[in-house]
C-alpha positions as MATLAB code, in Angstrom:
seq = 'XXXXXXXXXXXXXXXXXXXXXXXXXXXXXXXXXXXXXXXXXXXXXXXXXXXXXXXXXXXX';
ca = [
      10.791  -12.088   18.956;
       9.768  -13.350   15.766;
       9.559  -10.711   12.457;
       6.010  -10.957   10.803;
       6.182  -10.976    7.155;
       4.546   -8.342    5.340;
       3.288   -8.901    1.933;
       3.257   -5.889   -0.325;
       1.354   -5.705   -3.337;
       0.946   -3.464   -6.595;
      -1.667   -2.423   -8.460;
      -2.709   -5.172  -11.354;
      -2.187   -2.201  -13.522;
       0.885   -1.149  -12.659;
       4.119   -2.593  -15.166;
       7.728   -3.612  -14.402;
       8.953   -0.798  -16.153;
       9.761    0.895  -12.612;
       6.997    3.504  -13.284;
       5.575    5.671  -10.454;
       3.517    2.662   -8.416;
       2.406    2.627   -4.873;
       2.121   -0.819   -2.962;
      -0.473   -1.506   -0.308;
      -0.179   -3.775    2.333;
      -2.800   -5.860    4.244;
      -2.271   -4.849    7.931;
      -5.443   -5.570    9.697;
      -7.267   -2.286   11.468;
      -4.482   -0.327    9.042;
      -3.538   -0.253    5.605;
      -0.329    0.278    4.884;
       1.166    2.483    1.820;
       4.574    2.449    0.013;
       6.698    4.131   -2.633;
       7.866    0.869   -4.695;
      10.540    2.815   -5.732;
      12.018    2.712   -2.304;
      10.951   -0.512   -0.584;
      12.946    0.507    2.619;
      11.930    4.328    2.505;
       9.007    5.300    4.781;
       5.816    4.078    4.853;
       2.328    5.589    5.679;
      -0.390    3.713    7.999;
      -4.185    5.047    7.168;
      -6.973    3.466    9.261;
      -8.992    1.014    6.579;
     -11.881    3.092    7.196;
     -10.232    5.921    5.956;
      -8.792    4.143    3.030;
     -11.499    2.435    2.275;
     -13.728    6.273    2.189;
     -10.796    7.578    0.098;
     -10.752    4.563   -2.340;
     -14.673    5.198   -2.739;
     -14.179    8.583   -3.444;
     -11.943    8.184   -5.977;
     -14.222    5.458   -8.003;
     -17.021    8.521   -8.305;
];
């Protein structure tokens, strides 16, 4: 069986310094969330609905 590739992506305002970022990735129903600090650590899958109600809360 083929491996999908999974394309991870920072924050735009996030450096290359190493810093404290989290990467988010694009999986469909799911969003998935990393520590870029450990690219092979775990990683945590939150329904986009969730996300997306946590995300708004955030902004306000």
């Amino acid at each position: 069986m083929e491996e999908l590739k999974t394309t991870w992506r920072k924050a735009s305002h996030s450096g290359n310094d190493g810093g404290h970022c989290v990467e988010l990735a694009d999986l469909g129903e799911v969003v998935g969330l990393r520590d870029s600090k450990d690219p092979d650590g775990p990683k945590l899958l939150v329904p986009r609905a969730e996300f997306t109600a946590l995300v708004t809360a955030l902004k306000h």
